[in-house]
C-alpha positions as semicolon CSV with decimal commas, in nm:
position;residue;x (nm);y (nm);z (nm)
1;X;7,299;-6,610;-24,837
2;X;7,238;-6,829;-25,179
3;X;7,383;-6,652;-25,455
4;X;7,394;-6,765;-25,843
5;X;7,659;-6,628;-26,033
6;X;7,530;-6,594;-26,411
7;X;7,950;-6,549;-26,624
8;X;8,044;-6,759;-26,957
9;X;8,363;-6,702;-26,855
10;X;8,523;-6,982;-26,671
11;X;8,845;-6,805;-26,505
12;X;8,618;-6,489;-26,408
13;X;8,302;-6,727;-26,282
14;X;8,561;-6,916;-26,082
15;X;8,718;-6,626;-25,929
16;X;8,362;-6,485;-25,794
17;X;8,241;-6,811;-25,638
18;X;8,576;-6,866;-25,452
19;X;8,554;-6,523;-25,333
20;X;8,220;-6,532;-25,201
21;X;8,263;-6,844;-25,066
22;X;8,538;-6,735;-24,851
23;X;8,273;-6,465;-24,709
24;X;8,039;-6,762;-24,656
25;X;7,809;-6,718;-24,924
26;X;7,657;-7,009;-25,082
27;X;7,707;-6,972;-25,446
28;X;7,580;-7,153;-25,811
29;X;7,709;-7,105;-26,176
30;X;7,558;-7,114;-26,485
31;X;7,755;-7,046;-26,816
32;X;7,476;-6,954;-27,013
33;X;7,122;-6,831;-27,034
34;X;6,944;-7,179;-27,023
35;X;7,118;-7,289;-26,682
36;X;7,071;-6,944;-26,542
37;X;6,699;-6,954;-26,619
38;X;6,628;-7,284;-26,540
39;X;6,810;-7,236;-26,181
40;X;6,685;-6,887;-26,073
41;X;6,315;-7,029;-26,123
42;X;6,324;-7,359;-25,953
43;X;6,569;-7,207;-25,650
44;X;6,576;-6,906;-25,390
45;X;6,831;-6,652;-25,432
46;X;6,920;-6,402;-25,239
47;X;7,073;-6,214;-25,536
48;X;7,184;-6,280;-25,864
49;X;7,518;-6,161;-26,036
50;X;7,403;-6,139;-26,377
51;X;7,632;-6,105;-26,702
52;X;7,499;-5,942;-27,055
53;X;7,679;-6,126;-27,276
54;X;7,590;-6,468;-27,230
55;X;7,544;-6,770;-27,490
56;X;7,177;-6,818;-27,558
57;X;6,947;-6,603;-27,363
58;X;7,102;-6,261;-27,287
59;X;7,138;-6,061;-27,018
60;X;6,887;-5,836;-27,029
61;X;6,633;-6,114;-27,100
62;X;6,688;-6,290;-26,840
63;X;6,640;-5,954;-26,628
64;X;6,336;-5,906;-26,724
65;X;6,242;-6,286;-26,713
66;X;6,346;-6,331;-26,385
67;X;6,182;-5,955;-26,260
68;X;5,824;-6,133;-26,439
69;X;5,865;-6,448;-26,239
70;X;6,033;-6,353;-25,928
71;X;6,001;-5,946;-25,879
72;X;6,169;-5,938;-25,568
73;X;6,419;-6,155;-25,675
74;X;6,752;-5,824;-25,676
75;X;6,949;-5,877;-25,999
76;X;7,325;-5,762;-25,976
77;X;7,481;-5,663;-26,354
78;X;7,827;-5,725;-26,407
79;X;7,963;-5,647;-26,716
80;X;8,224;-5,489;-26,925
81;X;7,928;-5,299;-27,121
82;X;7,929;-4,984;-26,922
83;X;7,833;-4,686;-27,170
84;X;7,506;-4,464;-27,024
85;X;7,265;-4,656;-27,326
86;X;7,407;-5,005;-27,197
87;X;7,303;-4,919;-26,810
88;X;6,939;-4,754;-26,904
89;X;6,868;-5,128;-27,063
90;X;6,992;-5,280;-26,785
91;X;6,783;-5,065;-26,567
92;X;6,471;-5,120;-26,787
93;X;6,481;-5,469;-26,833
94;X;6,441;-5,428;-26,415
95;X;6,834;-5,454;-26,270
96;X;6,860;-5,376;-25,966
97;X;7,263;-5,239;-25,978
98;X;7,524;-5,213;-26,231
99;X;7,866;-5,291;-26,138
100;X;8,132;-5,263;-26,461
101;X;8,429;-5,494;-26,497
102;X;8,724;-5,503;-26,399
103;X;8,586;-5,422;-26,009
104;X;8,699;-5,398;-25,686
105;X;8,607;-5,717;-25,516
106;X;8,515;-5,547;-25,182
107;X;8,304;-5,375;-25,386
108;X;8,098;-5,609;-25,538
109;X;8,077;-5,809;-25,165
110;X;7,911;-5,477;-25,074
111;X;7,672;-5,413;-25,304
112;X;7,531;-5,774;-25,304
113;X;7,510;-5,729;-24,899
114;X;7,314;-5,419;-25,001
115;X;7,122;-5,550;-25,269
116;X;6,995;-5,870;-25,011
117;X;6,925;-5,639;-24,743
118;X;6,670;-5,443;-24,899
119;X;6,382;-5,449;-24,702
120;X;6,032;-5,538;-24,907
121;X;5,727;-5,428;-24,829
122;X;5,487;-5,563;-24,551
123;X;5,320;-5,843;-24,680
124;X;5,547;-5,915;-24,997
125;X;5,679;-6,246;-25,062
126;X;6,080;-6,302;-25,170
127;X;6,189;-6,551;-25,407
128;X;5,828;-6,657;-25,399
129;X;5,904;-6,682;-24,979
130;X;5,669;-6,468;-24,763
131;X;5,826;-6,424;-24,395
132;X;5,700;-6,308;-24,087
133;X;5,928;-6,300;-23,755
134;X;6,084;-6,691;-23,780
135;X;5,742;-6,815;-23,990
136;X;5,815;-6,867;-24,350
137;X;5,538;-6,967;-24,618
138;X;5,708;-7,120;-24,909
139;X;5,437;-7,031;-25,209
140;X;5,604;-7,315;-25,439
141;X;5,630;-7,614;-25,175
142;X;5,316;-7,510;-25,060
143;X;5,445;-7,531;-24,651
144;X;5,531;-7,329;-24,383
145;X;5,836;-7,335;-24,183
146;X;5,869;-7,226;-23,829
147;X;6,279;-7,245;-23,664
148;X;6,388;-7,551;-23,843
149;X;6,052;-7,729;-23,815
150;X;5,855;-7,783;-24,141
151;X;5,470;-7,755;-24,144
152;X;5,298;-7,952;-24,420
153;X;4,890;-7,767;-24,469
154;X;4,626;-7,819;-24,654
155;X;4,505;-7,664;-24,939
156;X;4,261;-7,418;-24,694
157;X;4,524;-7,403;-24,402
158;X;4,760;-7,238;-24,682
159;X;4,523;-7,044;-24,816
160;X;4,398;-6,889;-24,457
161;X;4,811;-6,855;-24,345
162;X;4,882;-6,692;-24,693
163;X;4,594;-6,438;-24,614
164;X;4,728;-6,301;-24,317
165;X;5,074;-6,308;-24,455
166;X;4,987;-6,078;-24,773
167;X;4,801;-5,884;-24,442
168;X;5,077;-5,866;-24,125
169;X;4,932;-5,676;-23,860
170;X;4,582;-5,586;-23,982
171;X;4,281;-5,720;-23,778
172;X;4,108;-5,904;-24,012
173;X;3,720;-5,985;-23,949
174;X;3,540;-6,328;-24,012
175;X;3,340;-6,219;-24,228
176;X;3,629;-6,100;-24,472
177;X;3,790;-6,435;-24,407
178;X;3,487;-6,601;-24,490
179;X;3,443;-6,418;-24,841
180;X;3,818;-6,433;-24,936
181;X;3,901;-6,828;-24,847
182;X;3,569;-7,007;-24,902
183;X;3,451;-6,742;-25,168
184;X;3,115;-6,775;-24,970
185;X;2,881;-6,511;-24,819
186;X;2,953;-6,496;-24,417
187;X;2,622;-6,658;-24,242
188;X;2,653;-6,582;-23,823
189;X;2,551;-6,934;-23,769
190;X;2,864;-7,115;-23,907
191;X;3,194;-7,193;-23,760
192;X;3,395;-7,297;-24,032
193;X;3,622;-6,990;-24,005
194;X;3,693;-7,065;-23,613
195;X;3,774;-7,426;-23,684
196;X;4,026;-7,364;-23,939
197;X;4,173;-7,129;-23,722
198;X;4,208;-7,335;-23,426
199;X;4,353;-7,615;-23,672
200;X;4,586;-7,364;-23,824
201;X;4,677;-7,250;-23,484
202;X;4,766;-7,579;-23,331
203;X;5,022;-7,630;-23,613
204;X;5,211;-7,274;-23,634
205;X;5,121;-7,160;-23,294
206;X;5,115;-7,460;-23,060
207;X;5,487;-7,579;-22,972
208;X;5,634;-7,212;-23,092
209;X;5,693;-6,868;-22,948
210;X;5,585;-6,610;-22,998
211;X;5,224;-6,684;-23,086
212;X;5,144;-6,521;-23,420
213;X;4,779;-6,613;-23,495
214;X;4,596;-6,412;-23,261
215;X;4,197;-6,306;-23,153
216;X;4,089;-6,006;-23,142
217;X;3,755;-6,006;-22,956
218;X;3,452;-5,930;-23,182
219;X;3,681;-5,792;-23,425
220;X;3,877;-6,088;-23,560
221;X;4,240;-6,197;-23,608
222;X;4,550;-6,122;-23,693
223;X;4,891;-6,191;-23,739
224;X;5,070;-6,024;-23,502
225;X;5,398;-6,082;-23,232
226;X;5,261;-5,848;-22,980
């Protein structure tokens, strides 16, 4: 897992990233709320430990920065700030846990394993990622990832996969696929939809198992392992 570590505070910042590295976690600083921005939006993180106090942006604005931008995104709070007003802010600006220094560093292992197991809805893309069995569709790089194999699309190819990603198991007709991707009416004459599909096929589908583009006879397709 990629953690970033958001703590002004050298000795304490220090402390964390040895100790998670030491559960094999790989982990980033930033000592203030520039670097912690400008990291947590151009990277995927699995969670972020996330101070209040911090020179420059806060916090609680980068909470609710990062929740705008990345909502999936789970946002650890760890701070010394621990009356009930200081956690309702925390909570509101969209943390997703509040741990209060000084901790228990067991405990904080714990609750970032629980924070980065949290399942997401069907359909739901994390840290801008969405994933289905071993295929991943990176929204930002605009590519798809299968094992260790990376699968450059074009613009329609993404488009079409991204479709049945925000859609995981629902047949989807031609018709609808038609409307959505080309923004055209469906006319029974064409084949553009069943030529993008066979193209889209032969590069997630071909030289992988299981096959996850699949026909549905004179219903349509979906994305599907069984």
């Amino acid at each position: 897992m990629r953690i970033l570590v958001v703590e002004d505070e050298v000795q304490v910042s220090s402390f964390i990233k040895q100790g998670l590295e030491e559960q094999s976690f790989d982990v980033d600083v930033a000592y203030d709320g520039a670097m912690a921005e400008r990291l947590a939006l151009s990277r995927d993180y699995d969670v972020v430990v996330l101070d209040l106090v911090l020179p420059g942006k806060n916090g609680l604005e980068l909470c609710a920065i990062f929740k705008k931008e990345k909502p999936s995104m789970p946002v650890l709070m760890l701070t010394t700030l621990g009356t009930t007003a200081d956690k309702v802010s925390g909570f509101d600006a969209g943390a997703d846990d509040y741990l209060l220094k000084p901790f228990e560093f067991a405990e904080l292992v714990a609750r970032i394993k629980a924070l980065a197991r949290r399942p997401s809805a069907p359909g739901t893309p994390v840290n801008n990622v969405f994933r289905f069995e071993d295929l991943r569709l990176d929204i930002d790089k605009k590519t798809a990832r299968r094992h260790d194999a990376v699968i450059k699309l074009s613009a329609k190819e993404f488009a079409l996969l991204r479709y049945f990603m925000e859609n995981p198991g629902r047949v989807i007709p031609r018709q609808e696929l038609a409307e959505k991707i080309w923004k055209v009416k469906f006319e029974t004459n064409t084949n553009v939809v069943e030529v993008y599909m066979n193209m889209l096929r032969n590069k997630i589908d071909r030289d992988f198992e299981p096959k996850l583009l699949q026909t549905r006879i004179g219903l349509g397709y979906v994305l599907s392992k069984d």
